[in-house]
BALO-911583 format. One line per field, with one value per residue (C-alpha): residue number from 1; residue in one letter; x, y, z. Coordinates in steps of 0.05 Angstrom, whole numbers. Example, Ala and Ser with C-alpha at 12.3 -4.5 7.8 and 13.67 -1.06 7.14 Angstrom:
<sites>
nr = (1 2)
rest = (a s)
xx = (246 273)
yy = (-90 -21)
zz = (156 143)
</sites>
This chain:
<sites>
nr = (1 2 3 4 5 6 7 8 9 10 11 12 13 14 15 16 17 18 19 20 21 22 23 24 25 26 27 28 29 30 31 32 33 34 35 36 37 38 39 40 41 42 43 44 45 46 47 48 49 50 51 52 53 54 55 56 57 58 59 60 61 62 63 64 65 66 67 68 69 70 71 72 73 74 75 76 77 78 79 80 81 82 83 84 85 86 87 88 89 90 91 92 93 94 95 96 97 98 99 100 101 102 103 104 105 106 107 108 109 110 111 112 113 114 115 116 117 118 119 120 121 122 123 124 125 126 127 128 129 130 131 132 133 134 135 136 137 138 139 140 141 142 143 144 145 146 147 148 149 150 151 152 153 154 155 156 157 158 159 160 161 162 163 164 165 166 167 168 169 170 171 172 173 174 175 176 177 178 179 180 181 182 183 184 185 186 187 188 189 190 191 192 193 194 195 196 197 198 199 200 201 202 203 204 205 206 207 208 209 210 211 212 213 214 215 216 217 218 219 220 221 222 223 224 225 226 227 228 229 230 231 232 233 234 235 236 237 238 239 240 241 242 243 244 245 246 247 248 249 250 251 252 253 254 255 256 257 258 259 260 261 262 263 264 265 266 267 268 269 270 271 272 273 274 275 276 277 278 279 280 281 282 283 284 285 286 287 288 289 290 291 292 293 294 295 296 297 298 299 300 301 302 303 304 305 306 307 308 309 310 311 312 313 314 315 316 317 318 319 320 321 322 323 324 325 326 327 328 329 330 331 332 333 334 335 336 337 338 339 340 341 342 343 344 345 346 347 348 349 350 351 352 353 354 355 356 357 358 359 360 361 362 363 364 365 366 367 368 369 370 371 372 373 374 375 376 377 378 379 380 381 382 383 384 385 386 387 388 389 390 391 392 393 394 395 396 397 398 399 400 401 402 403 404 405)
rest = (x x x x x x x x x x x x x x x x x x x x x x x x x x x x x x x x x x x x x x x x x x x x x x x x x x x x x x x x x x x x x x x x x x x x x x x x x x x x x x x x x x x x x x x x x x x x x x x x x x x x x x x x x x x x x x x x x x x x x x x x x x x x x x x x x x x x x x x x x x x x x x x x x x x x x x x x x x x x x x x x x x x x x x x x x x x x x x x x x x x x x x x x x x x x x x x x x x x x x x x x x x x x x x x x x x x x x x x x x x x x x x x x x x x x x x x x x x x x x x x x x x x x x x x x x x x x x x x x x x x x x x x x x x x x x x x x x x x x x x x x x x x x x x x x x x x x x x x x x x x x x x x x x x x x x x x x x x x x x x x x x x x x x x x x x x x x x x x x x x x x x x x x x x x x x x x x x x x x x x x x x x x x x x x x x x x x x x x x x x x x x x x x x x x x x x x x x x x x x x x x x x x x x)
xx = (94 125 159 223 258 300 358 357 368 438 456 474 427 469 459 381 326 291 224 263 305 239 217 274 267 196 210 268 221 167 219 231 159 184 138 125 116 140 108 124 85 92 50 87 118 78 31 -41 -27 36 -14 -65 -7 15 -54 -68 7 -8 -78 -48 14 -6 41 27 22 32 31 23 -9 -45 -86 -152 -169 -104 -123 -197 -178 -107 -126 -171 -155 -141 -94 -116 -70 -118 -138 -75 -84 -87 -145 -150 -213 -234 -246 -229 -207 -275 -308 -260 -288 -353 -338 -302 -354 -413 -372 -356 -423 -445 -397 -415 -489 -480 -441 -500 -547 -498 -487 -568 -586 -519 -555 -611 -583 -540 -604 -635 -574 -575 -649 -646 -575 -592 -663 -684 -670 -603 -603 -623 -580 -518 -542 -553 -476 -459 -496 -464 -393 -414 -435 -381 -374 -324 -268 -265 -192 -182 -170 -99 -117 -119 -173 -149 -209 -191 -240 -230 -267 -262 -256 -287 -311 -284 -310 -354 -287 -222 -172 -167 -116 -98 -48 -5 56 111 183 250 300 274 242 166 123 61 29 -18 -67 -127 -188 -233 -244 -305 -324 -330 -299 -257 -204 -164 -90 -73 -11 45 95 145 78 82 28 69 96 30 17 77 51 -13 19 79 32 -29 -48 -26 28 102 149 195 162 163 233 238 195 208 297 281 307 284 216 149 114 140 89 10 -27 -58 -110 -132 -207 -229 -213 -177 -138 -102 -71 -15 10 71 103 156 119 170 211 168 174 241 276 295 230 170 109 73 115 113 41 16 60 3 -50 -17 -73 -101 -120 -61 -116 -144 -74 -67 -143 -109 -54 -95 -142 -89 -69 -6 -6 -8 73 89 65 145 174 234 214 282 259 192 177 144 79 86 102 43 -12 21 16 -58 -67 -44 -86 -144 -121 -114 -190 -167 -218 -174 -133 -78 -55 4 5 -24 -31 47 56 -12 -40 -105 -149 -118 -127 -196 -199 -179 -225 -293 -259 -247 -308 -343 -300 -340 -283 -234 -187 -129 -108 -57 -52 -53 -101 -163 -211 -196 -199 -266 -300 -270 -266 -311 -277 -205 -135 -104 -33 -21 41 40 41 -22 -79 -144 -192 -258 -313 -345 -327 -272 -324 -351 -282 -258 -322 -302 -227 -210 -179)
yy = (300 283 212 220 173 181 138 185 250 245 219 257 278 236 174 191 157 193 197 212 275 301 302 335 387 402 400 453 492 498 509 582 602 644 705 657 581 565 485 450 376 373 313 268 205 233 180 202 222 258 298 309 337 380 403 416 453 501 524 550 584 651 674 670 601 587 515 469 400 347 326 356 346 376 432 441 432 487 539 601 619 584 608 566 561 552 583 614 661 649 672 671 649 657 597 527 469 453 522 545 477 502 581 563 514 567 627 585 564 634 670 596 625 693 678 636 695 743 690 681 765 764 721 760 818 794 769 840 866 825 830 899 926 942 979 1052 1022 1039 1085 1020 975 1013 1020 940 940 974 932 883 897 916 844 808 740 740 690 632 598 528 492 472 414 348 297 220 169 109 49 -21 -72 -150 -203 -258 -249 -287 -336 -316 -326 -278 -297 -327 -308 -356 -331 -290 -273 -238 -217 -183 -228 -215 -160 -173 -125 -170 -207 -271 -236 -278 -253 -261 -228 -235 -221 -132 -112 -52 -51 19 -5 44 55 90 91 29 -6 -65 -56 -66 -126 -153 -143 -181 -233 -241 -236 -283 -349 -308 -339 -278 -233 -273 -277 -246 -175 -179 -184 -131 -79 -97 -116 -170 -241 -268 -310 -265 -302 -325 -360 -368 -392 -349 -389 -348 -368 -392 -356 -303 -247 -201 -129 -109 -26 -32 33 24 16 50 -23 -55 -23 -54 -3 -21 -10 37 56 10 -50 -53 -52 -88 -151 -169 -178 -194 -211 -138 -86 -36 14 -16 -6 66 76 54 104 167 152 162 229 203 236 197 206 179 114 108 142 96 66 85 167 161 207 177 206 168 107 107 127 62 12 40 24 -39 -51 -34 -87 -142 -139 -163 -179 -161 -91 -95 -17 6 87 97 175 184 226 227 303 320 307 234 224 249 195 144 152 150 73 49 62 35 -22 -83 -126 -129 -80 -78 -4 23 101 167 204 213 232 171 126 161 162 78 29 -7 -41 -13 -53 -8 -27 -22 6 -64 -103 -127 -107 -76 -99 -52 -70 -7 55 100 153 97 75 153 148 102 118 154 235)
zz = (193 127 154 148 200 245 223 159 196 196 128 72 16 -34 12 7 -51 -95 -54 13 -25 -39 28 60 7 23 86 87 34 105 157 180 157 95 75 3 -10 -81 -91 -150 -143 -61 -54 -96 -65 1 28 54 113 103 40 98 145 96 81 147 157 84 111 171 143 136 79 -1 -31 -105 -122 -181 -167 -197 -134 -145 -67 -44 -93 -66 7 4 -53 -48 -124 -186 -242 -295 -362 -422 -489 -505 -438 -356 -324 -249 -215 -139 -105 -100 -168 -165 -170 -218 -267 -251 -272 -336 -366 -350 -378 -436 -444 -448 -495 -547 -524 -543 -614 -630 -623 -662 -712 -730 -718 -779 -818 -817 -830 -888 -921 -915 -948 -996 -1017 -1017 -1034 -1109 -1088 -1059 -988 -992 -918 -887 -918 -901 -823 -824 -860 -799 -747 -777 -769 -689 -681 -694 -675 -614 -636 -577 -579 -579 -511 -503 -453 -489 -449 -457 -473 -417 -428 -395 -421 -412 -466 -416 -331 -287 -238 -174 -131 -153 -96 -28 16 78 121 69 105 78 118 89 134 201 195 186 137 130 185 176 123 111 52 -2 -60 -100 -171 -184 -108 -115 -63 -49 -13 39 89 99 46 66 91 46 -13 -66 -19 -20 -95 -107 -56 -96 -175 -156 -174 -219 -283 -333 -296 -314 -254 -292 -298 -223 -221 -260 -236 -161 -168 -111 -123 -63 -44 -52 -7 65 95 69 1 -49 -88 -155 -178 -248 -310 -279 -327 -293 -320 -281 -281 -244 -203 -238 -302 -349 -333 -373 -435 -471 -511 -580 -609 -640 -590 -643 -643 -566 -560 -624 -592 -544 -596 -654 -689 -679 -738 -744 -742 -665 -653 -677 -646 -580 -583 -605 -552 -500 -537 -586 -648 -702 -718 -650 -664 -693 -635 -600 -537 -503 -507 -471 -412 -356 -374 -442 -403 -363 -419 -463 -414 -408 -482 -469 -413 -460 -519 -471 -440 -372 -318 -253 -254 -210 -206 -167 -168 -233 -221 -212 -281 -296 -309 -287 -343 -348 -275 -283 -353 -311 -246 -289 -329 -259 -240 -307 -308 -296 -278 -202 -183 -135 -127 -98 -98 -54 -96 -48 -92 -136 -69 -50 -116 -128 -79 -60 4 36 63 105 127 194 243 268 194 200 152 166 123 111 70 46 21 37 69 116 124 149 197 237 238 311 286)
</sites>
């Protein structure tokens, strides 16, 4: 279902987190089977299998469904038609995200087609008209006058969707050997969340964390930063408001010239207030251009203005696309992710599954976006009921293969 224990079932909403509030609401939105389902979001703060349960639950309710996500598989495997909002207008398509990507670009493609043709049959009709407007033609140069006006060019609006540029580059690679883990252990008190991990990581793996929410990933990715070579202690603290030991019991040995980018679920922590969009990220390369900087920002779609915009005012959305540009300025060779996609649109979640998958460097991912799991990693950590941690190497297809329904 959507996990909500049992010891919560009797507290109040006000005693509730944000993620757990969201689930009770969903879940009082399902109960009764109502003739309409009005979603705004449902999968966020859902983990995969509560997105698959929900899935599962929406494609056999048998009233209407109007939803707004930004999970192009939940989209494609729950919606039979697409309203999409675009060119000034909304124009509904049949079928699933997909098809409806597919539809737009060909009928697009063919009204640019068919203005191309008027635009060259104008041409040559304005040239008649003009060669012979003065002459005894003029019968044929009024009908062309009038051909003309009938072939007007039809006017095609400009897209409203604004498509980030995400590229991840490294200044240096580093060694063969990323990380060994012996034994990584990791308990709250007594209660255990990671058991006794032991891996490997080599040079380019792509590793997709997956559990339950509450499972331990960002546990482990805590584990692992606490002693990395780039990533200060302190922005641990801060993103994670634990004060205790990251590490229990184990080692964690980083490899040779290791860099490591860190985008925190809690990213927006990062970001002290106080100071301009540009101030913030030109700090980490000091020595940069003011125009790489200002490249940087209008690649991840601020205007040019909002390079002076106050750090304290930033939506979460802002948040996440500026600690992407500063991913980008500091050329790291290991990502370390932690639900990127969170308030991420579409088109940026799209932008940043193609630079993950260009990126020549490591990554650690944590997310619940499927497609971006699928179309990733190259090896999966699932998180087990029993804290201990699967560890798959191959791709999330493979992995679903041999995974018992």
């Amino acid at each position: 279902g959507l996990d909500i224990p049992d010891e919560l079932h009797e507290r109040t909403m006000g005693e509730l987190q944000g993620g757990q509030k969201v689930r009770v609401l969903l879940a009082q939105a399902l109960f009764g089977n109502p003739q309409a389902l009005l979603l705004d979001e449902p999968t966020n703060h859902l983990d995969l299998d509560s997105i698959h349960w929900l899935k599962t639950f929406l494609n056999r309710y048998e009233g209407v469904l109007i939803v707004i996500s930004h999970d192009r598989h939940f989209l494609n495997g729950v919606c039979t038609h697409i309203a999409d909002i675009d060119y000034q207008t909304i124009i509904t398509y049949t079928g699933s995200y997909d098809d409806m990507v597919v539809a737009k670009t060909q009928i697009r493609s063919q009204i640019e087609g068919q203005n191309a043709q008027r635009e060259k049959k104008i041409a040559q009709l304005n040239e008649f008209i003009a060669r012979f407007s003065a002459g005894t033609r003029s019968s044929q140069v009024q009908s062309r006058r009038k051909e003309v006006e009938r072939l007007q060019v039809t006017e095609l609006a400009k897209s409203n969707i604004q498509r980030p540029f995400l590229k991840f580059e490294q200044k240096r690679p580093s060694g063969k050997h990323i990380m060994e883990l012996e034994g990584v252990t990791k308990s709250y008190g007594n209660a255990p969340v990671i058991r006794n991990f032991t891996a490997s990581i080599t040079r380019g793996e792509k590793i997709a964390l997956m559990g339950r929410n509450g499972a331990g990933k960002t546990t482990l990715l805590n584990a692992l930063l606490a002693n990395s070579p780039t990533v200060p202690e302190a922005e641990l603290r801060k993103t994670s408001g634990y004060d205790g030991e990251f590490l229990t019991e184990g080692k964690v040995i980083w490899g040779h010239e290791a860099a490591v980018g860190y985008f925190a679920q809690d990213h927006k922590a990062l970001i002290q207030p106080g100071m301009t969009v540009f101030e913030w990220l030109h700090q980490w390369d000091p020595a940069a251009a003011h125009e790489e900087i200002r490249g940087l920002l209008g690649q991840m779609l601020f205007p040019r203005d909002d390079a002076e915009k106050r750090t304290d005012v930033l939506s979460g959305g802002e948040a996440a696309r500026l600690i992407f540009c500063k991913l980008m300025l500091q050329k790291p060779n290991i990502l370390v992710l932690d639900e990127p996609t969170n308030h991420l649109d579409l088109e940026s979640i799209n932008a940043l599954n193609i630079a993950l998958q260009r990126y020549p460097g490591t990554v650690l991912l944590v997310t619940h976006d499927e497609d971006l799991i699928d179309e990733v990693a190259t090896r999966i950590w699932h998180f087990e009921a029993d804290h201990k941690i699967t560890d798959f190497k191959g791709a999330y297809e493979e992995y679903q293969a041999g995974v018992p329904a």
